[in-house]
N, C-alpha and C positions, 0 to 999 in steps of 0.2 A: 420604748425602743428608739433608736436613734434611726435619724436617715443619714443618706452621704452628704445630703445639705448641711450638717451640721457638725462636718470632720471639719472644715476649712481646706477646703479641695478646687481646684481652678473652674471655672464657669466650662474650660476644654474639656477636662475628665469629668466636669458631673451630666454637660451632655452625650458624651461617651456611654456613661452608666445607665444615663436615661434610653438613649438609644440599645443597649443589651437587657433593657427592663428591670434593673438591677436599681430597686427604692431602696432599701435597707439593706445596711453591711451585717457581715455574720459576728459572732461573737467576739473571733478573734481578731474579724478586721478593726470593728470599735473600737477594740483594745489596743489593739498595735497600732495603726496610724495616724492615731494625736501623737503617741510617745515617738514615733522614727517621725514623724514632721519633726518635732524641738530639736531632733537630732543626739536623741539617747540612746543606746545600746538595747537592745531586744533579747530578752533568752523567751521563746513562744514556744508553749506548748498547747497543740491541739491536733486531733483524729484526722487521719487522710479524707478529703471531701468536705473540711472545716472552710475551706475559702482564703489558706494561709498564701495562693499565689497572690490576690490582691491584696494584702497586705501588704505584700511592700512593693510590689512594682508602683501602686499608685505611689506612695513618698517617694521611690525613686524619681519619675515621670516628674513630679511635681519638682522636684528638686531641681532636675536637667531643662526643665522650665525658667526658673528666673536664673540659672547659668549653661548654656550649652557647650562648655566646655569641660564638665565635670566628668568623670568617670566613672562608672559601676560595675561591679562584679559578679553575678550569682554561680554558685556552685550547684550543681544538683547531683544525686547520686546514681539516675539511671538514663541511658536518651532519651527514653521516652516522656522523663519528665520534664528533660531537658527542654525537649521537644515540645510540651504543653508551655511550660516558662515563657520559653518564645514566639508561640502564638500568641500568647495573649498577652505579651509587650507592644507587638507590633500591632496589636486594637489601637492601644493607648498612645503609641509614638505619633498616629495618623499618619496621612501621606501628604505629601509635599512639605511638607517638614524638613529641619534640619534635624532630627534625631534617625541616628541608627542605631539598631543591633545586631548583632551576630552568634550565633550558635553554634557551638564549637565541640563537637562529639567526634569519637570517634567512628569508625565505618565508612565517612567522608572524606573527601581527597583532602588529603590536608595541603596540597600546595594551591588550593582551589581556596582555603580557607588563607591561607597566608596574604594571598593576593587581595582577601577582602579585608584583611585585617587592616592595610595598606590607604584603604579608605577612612579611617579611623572612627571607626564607629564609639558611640560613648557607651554603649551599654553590652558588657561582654558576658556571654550565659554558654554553660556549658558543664561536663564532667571532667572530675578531677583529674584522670589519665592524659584525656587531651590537651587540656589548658597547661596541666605540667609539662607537656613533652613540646608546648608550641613555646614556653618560655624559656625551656633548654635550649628552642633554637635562637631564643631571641628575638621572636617574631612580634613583637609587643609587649609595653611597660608597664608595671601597676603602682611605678610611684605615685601618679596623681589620682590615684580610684579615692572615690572620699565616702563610697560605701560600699560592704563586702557583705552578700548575704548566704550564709551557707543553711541552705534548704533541706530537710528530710536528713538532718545531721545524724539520726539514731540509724540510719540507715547510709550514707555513705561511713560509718564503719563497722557498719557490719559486714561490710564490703569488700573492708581491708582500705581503704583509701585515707584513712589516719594520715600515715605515713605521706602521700604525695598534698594532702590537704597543709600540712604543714611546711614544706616547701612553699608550698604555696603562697603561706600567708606570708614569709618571712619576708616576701618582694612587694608587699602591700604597704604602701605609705602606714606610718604609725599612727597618724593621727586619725584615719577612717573612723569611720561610725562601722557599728558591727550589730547583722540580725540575725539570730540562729534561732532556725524554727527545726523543733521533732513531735516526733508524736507521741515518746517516750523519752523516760529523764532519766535515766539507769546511771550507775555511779560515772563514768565513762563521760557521758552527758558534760555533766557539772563540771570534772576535771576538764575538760577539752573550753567549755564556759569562761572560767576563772584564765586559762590563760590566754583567749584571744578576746573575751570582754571587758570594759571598763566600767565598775557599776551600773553593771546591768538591768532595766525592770525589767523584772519575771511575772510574767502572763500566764495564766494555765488555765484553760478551757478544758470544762471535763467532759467523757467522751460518752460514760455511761447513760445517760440519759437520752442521748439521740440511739444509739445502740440499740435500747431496750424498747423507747416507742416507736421507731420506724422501721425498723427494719422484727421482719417475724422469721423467730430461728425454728427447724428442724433437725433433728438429729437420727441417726438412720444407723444400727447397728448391722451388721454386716460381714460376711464370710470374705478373703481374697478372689476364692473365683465366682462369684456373684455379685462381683462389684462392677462388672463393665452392665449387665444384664439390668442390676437395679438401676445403673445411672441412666441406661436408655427408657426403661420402665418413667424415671422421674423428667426428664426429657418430654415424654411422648404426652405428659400430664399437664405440662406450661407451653404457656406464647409469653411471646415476648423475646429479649434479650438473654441470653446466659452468658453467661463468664464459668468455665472450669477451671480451678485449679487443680494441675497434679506437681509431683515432690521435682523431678529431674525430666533432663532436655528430651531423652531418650523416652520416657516414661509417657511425656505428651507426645511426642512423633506416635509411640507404640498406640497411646487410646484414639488417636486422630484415625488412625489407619482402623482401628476394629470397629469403630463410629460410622464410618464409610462405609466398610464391610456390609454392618446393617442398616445400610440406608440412609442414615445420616449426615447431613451435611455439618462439616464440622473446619476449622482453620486452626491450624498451630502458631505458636507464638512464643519465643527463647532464645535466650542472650547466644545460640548458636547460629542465627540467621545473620544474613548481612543488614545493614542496617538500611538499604532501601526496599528491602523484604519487609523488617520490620516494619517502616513507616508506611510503607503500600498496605500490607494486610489491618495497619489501626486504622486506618485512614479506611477502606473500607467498612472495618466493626462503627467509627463512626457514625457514616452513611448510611448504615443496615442494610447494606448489601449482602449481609450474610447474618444470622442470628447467633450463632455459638463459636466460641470462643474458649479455644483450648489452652491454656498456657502454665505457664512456672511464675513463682512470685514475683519477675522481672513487672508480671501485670497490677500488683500491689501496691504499687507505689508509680503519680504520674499518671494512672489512667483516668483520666477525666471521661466516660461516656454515659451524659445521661441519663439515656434509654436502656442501660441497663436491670433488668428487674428483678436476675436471680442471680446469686453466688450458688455453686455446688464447688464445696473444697471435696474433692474425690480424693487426693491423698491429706492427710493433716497437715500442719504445716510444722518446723522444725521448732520454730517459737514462738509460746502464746501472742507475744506480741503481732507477729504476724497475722495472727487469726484476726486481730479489730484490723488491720491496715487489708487484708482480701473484703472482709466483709463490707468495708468500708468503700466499696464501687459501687456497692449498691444504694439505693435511697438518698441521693446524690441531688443537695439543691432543700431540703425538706420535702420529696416524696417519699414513698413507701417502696422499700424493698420485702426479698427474702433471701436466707439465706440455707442453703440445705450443705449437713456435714456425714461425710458418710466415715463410719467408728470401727473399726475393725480391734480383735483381742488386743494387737500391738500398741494402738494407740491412746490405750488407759491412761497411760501416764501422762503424755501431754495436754488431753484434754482434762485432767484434774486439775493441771497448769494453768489451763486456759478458765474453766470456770474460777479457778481463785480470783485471776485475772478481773473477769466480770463479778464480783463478788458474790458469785454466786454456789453454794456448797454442790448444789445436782441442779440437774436442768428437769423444772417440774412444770406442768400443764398451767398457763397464763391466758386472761382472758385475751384474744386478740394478739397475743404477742408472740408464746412460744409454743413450741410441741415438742412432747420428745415420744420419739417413734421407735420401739423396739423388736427388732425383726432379723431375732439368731436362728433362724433356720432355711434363712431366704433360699438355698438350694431345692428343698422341698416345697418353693411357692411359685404358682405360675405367672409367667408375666403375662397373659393377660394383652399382649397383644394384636391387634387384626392382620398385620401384614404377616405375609410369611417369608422370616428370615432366618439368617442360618447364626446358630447358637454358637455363642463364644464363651469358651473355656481358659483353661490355664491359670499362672499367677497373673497380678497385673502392679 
């Protein structure tokens, strides 16, 4: 196993890592930080909580190191990611420094951001929407960016951000170094690959084995109106951290509010909030000033917390891929998560999707690993709880 003494990293960033206790890079940083030092083109692929934001902030830092004039770009596909990007540049820039960055999302004033642009920071991070519509104004150049990294690319288009991504690039000096990291290589991938890299080395970190030994899956078959009742049942069973996901905005506002109802302290979380909403309530889940955590896939991707210890995906998600990038908040770092899915008739078909996914034909009883829990009559089962609260019905 390598340490970061042995990437060729600045005596600044390896006391950095020493100080965040960070001996040994993960698989993908190994891999990717000799190759973007030399100054190669990156196609990376590895699972969300792989460690792919140090990978390349470190070559960037090190690069704006022996020139403080250079430029860099990261693209991300959601602010929240955006938003971890940029914490943890600003570790590595230190303070009193000549290095800046800036975070450029939307939800933000943007003439708040113009003005800082003005300071010229070297290192521009941000989502595609806003960065496109700050260069419409003109507000900043990318002819001299000499590296462009577009982060979680399987997911800025799944987003639909294709389209402004490419704008985008077309104002990037040609001669940039280019890193594109996903978590998935779907034909899309490659095509988008070939025309903004240059003989690119291709990285792949596979995901199935950290999946299968860290994190312990349950699966929980399940009626529509017994599904708020089981999830507080499975609630009321754990400490620690949760993360829920449900499908839509509405969906989590609705389980937030029935959570409550029965006593539950619960926080929502969806791309319908303002964005000082959003960063107020992560910024709390953080802290743990609150345990559970209601949200829509916007949490799938970017959420670095953790103390997180359970997934419950309460609705399925729309594509397998999704499932490893939720389940992937948990066991974060090489701890141990779990992850609990709750199955209703409807959602046969994608979770066949999803086990092919995991190569796995059915989900059978594993020493220490998984469980599969079957339980088509949960209406006729009692919960089984002490407190006395008042029973929720209907669809959900």
């Amino acid at each position: 196993m390598y340490s970061f003494d042995q990437l060729n990293l600045s005596n600044d960033s390896l006391k950095i890592l020493k100080g965040l206790k960070f001996e040994n890079p993960t698989p993908i940083q190994e891999k990717v930080i000799p190759v973007a030092l030399q100054g190669n083109d990156v196609m990376g692929t590895a699972q969300t909580g792989s460690g792919k934001t140090l990978s390349y902030i470190l070559p960037i830092v090190e690069k704006l190191r022996k020139n403080v004039n250079d430029k860099f770009l990261i693209l991300a596909p959601t602010r929240e990611l955006s938003e971890q990007v940029f914490s943890v540049a600003k570790i590595f820039l230190g303070h009193g420094k000549p290095f800046k960055a800036i975070n450029l999302i939307g939800g933000k004033g943007i003439f708040s951001q113009i003005n800082q642009l003005k300071k010229n920071p070297q290192i521009i991070i941000g989502t595609p929407g806003r960065i496109n519509d700050l260069l419409e104004r003109k507000s900043f150049s990318l002819s001299k960016c000499s590296i462009v990294v577009l982060d979680e690319m399987d997911r800025m288009l799944d987003m639909g951000f294709g389209y402004q991504v490419d704008k985008i690039m077309k104002q990037v000096n040609k001669n940039r170094q280019m890193i594109m990291l996903s978590a998935t290589i779907p034909a899309q991938i490659r095509k988008v690959s070939s025309k903004y890299l240059n003989n690119p080395v291709n990285i792949s970190i596979e995901n199935n084995d950290v999946i299968e030994t860290n994190i312990k899956q349950k699966v929980i078959k399940t009626i529509p109106n017994e599904k708020v009742n089981e999830l507080i049942n499975q609630i009321d069973q754990r400490k620690g951290s949760i993360l829920i996901f449900a499908k839509t905005k509405i969906g989590v506002d609705k389980l937030v509010k029935k959570l409550k109802a029965n006593s539950v302290k619960a926080s929502a979380l969806h791309g319908g909030m303002r964005q000082n909403k959003r960063s107020k309530i992560m910024q709390n889940f953080r802290d743990e000033r609150f345990r559970i955590l209601v949200a829509t896939d916007i949490a799938s991707r970017g959420l670095d917390v953790p103390h997180i210890e359970h997934i419950i995906n309460y609705d399925m998600p729309q594509a397998p891929e999704d499932f490893i990038h939720r389940i992937g908040r948990t066991a974060r770092a090489g701890s141990v998560g779990e992850a609990v899915s709750f199955l209703t008739q409807k959602d046969t078909r994608i979770w066949r999707s999803i086990e092919r996914l995991l190569n796995k034909k059915e989900f059978k009883k594993k020493k220490g690993n998984s469980k599969y829990e079957n339980n088509p009559e949960l209406k006729h089962k009692k919960r089984g709880r002490s407190r006395n609260k008042k029973k929720v019905g209907g669809r959900n």
